[in-house]
N, C-alpha and C positions, 0 to 999 in steps of 0.2 A: 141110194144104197148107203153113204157116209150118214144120212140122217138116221137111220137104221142102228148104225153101226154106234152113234153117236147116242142112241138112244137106250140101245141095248147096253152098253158100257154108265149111264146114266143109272138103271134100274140094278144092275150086279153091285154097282158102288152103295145105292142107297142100303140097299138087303145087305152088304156087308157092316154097313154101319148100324143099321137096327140090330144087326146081329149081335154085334159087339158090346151096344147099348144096355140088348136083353141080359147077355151071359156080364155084363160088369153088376149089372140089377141084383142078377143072381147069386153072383158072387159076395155080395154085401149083404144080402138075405143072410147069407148059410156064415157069412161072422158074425151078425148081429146075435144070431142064434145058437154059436160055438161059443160067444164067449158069453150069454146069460146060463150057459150048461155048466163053462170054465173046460171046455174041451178047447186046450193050446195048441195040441197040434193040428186040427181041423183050423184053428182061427188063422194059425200061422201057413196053412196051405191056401186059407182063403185071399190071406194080404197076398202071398204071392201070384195069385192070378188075378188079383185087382193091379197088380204094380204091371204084370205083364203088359196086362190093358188098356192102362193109363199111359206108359211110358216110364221111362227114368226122372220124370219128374213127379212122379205121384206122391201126394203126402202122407201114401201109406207105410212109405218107407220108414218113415219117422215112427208110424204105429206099430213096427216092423221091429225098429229099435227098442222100443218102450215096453215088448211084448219078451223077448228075449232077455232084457238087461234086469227084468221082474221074476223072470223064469231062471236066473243065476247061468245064464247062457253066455259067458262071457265072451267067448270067442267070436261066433258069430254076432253077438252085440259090437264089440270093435269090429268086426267087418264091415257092417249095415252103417254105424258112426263114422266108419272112417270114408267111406262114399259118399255119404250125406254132407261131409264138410268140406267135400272138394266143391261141392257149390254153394255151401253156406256156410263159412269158416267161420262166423262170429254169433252162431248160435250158441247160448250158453249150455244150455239144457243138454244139447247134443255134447259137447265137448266136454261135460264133466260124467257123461254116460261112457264118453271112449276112456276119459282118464281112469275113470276106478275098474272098466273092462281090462286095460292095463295093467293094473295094478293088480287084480286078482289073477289075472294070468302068471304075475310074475314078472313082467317084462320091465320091471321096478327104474331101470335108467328112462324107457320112453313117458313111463307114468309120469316121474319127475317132470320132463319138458314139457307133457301135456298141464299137469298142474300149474308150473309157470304161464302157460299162456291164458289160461283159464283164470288164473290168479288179475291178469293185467284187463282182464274183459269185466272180471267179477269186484275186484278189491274186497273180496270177503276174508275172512281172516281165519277163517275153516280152511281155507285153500292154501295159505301160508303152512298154516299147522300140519296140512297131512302131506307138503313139499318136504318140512323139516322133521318129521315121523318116517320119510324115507329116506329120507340124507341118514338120518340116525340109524336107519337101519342097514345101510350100504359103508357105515362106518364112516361118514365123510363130516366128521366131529363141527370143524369149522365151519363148513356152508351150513351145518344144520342150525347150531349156533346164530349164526347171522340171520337165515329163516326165521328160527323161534321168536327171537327179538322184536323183528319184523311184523310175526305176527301177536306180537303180545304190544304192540304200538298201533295197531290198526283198531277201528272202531267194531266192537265187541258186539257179535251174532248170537245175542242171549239167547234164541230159540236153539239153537244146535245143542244137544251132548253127544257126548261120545262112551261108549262101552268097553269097559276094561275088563279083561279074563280074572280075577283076582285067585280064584284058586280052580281046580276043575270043577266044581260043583256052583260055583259063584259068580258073576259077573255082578260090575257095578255099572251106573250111568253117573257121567261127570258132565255136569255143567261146562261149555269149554274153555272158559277164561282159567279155570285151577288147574283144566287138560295141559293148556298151553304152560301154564307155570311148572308142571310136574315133568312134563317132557322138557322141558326146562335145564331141572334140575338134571334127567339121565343124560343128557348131552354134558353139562357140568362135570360131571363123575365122569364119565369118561375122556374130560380135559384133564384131570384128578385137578379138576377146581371144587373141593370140598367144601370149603367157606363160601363161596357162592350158591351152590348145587343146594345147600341147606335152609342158604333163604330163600331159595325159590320153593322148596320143601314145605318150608315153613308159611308162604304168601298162599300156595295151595291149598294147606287146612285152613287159611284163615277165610278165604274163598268159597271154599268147600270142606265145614269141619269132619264130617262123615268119609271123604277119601283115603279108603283103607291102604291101597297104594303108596300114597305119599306118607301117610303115618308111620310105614314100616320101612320105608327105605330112610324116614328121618332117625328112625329106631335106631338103623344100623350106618349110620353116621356118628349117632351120640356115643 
């Protein structure tokens, strides 16, 4: 009877795990083929019964993040990032997905601490920059100051620009070495360090002569 019993418990276990095998199969079929459609919300239903089935450690969580934080999904992007780095904290990718989900939400003090940690993982100097682009924006003149510095002494990520609103009709893209010098400068100005604020004005066009930004706020210095 236990052999029985032992064997019937044997055959329900294997059938549930072919089961499970089948429908994950399945499951990866129908994203492979939601996302060559570019149908997000099916892809995004499909990560979530692949993560079911895999467990809490499936790496589709991360596909999960990468799918959301593409889609301007911010909120549940820091969701998906913020669970993923209770087991993997020194993922960079992930952590600079939670900082700027942060940041576009708003939550501008945690963004800051996330950029710092991200900053100490990455030493990039982009990270620096948009640490002291929030300081300046929370009005915290002095740390930002210290930041900008910081990052205008760190080794220069010539592939990055960055995009400035210059009128409603116009955005420009800035190299970020004359970014860093021109954010610079609006931290300056609002030390009313004008004689400084101007040469960093000035180190900007010399950087980037085309920076319409920096042109006009040296305008209105002169």
């Amino acid at each position: 009877m236990k052999n029985l019993l032992y064997i019937f418990t044997f055959i329900i276990t294997v059938s549930a795990i072919a089961q499970t095998a089948n429908n994950l199969e399945l499951e990866k079929q129908k994203l492979k083929q939601a996302l060559i459609y570019s149908d997000k919300t099916v892809a995004a239903n499909s990560m979530f019964s692949i993560i079911a089935l895999e467990g809490p450690t499936s790496t589709y969580k991360d596909s999960l993040a990468y799918l959301y934080f593409n889609e301007r999904n911010f909120v549940s992007c820091f969701l998906v990032t913020n669970d993923l780095l209770k087991n993997n904290p020194e993922n960079v990718d992930i952590l600079e997905m939670n900082a700027i989900s942060l940041e576009s939400i708003g939550a501008i003090e945690k963004a800051i601490e996330k950029y710092k940690l991200l900053l100490l993982k990455s030493n990039n100097n982009y990270h620096a920059y948009k640490i002291a682009g929030l300081q300046l924006a929370m009005s915290k003149f002095d740390e930002a100051l210290v930041s900008i510095k910081k990052a205008d002494q760190m080794l220069d990520n010539a592939e990055i620009t960055v995009n400035f609103q210059v009128n409603k009709n116009y955005n420009q893209n800035v190299p970020l070495k004359p970014a860093i010098a021109y954010i610079q400068g609006l931290i300056e100005l609002n030390l009313d360090k004008k004689a400084e604020a101007k040469l960093s004005f000035e180190r900007a066009l010399k950087l980037f002569p085309e920076f319409s930004l920096a042109k006009s706020k040296l305008l209105t210095i002169e």
